[in-house]
C-alpha positions as CSV (number, residue, x, y, z in Angstrom):
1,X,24.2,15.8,-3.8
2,X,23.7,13.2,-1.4
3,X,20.1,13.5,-0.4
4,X,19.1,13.8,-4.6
5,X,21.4,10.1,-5.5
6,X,19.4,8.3,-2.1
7,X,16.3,10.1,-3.5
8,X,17.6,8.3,-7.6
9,X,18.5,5.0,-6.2
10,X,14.9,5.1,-3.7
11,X,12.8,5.9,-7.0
12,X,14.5,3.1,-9.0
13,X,14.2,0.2,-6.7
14,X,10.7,1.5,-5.6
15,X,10.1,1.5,-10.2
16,X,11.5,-2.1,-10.4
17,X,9.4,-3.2,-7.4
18,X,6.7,-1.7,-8.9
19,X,7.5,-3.1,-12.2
20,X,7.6,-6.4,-10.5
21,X,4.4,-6.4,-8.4
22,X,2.4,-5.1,-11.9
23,X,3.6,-8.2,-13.6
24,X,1.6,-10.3,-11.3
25,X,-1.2,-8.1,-10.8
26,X,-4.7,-8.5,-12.2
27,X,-7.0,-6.5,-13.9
28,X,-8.3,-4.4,-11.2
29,X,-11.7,-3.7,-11.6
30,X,-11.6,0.0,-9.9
31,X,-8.0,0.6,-10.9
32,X,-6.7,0.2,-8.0
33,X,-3.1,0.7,-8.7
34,X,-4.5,4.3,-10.0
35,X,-6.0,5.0,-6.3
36,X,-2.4,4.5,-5.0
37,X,-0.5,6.5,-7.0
38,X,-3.5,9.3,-5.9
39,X,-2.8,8.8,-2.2
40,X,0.8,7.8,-2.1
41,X,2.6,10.4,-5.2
42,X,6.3,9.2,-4.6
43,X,5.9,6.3,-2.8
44,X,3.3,5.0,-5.2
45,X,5.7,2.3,-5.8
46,X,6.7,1.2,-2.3
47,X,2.5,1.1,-1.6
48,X,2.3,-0.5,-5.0
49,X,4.5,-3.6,-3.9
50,X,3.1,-3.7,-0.6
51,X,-0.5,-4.2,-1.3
52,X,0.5,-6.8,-4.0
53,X,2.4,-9.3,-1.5
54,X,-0.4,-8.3,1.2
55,X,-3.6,-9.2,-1.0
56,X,-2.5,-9.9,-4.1
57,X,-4.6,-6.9,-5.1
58,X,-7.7,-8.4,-4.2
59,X,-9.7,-6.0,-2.1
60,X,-11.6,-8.6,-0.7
61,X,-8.6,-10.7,1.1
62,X,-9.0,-11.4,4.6
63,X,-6.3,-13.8,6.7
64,X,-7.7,-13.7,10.0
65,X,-8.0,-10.4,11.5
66,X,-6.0,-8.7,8.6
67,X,-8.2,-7.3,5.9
68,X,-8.7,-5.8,2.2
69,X,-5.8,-4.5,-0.3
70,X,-3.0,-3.4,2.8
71,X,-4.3,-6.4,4.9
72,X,-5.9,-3.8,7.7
73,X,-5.6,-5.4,11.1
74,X,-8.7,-4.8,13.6
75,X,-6.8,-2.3,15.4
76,X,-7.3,0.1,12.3
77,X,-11.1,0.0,13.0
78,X,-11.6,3.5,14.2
79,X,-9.4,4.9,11.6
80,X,-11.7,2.8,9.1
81,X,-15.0,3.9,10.5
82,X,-14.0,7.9,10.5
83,X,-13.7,7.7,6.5
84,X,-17.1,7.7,5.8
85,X,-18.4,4.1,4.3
86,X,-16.2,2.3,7.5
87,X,-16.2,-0.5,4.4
88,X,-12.1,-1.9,4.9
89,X,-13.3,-3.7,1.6
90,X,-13.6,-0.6,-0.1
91,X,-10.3,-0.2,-2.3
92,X,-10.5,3.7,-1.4
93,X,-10.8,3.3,2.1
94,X,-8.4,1.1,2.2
95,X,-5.8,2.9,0.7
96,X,-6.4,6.0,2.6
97,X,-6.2,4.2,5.7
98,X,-2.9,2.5,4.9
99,X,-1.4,6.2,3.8
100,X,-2.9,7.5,6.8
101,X,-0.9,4.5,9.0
102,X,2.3,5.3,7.1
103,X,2.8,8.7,7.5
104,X,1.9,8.5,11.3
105,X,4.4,6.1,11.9
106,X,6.5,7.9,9.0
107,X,7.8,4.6,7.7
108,X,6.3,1.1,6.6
109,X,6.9,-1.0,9.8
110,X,3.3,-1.6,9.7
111,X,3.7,-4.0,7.0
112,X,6.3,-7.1,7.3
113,X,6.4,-7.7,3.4
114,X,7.3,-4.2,3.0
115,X,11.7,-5.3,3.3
116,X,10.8,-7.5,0.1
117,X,9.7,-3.6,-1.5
118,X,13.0,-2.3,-0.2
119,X,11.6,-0.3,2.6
120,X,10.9,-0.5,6.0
């Protein structure tokens, strides 16, 4: 009973940090939010809210070294280059590397905004 009330109260602060982050987002142009919810299921939400306060959902947002939707530092450039297109640009690669980072590490430490999604 435990596990299944974390799991209740996880899925509605992860909804009303998704509900949040959707407000502000705009029209993506390749749905990105739709390419999230592909590669993250559950924790759509959580990636949701991350890539909003990282980019703003702009796939083209670059501070410094930090690039595309999940901000992808240049450390990530080998992961980035075995997808295929190597383009951190590219909404889908993007993602995929950013669910590829989480579930390595097996939480979202990768990502300082991710405490103002409720995770860490």
């Amino acid at each position: 009973m435990k596990r299944k009330s974390r799991l209740a109260i996880l899925m509605l602060v992860g909804g009303l940090a998704l509900s949040a982050c959707i407000a502000d987002a705009p029209p993506a142009g390749g749905d990105v939010h739709a390419l999230i919810i592909q590669y993250f299921g559950l924790e759509a939400p959580f990636a949701d809210c991350i890539a909003g306060h990282e980019s703003g959902f702009n796939p083209e947002a670059r501070n410094g070294q930090y690039r595309g939707l999940f901000q992808l530092g240049s450390s990530y450039n080998g992961s980035i280059a075995a997808t295929g297109s190597g383009n951190v640009y590219d909404p889908e690669v993007n993602i995929a590397v950013a669910k590829q980072i989480r579930d390595e590490r097996g939480n979202w430490s990768a990502w300082s905004t991710a405490s103002a999604c409720g995770v860490s």
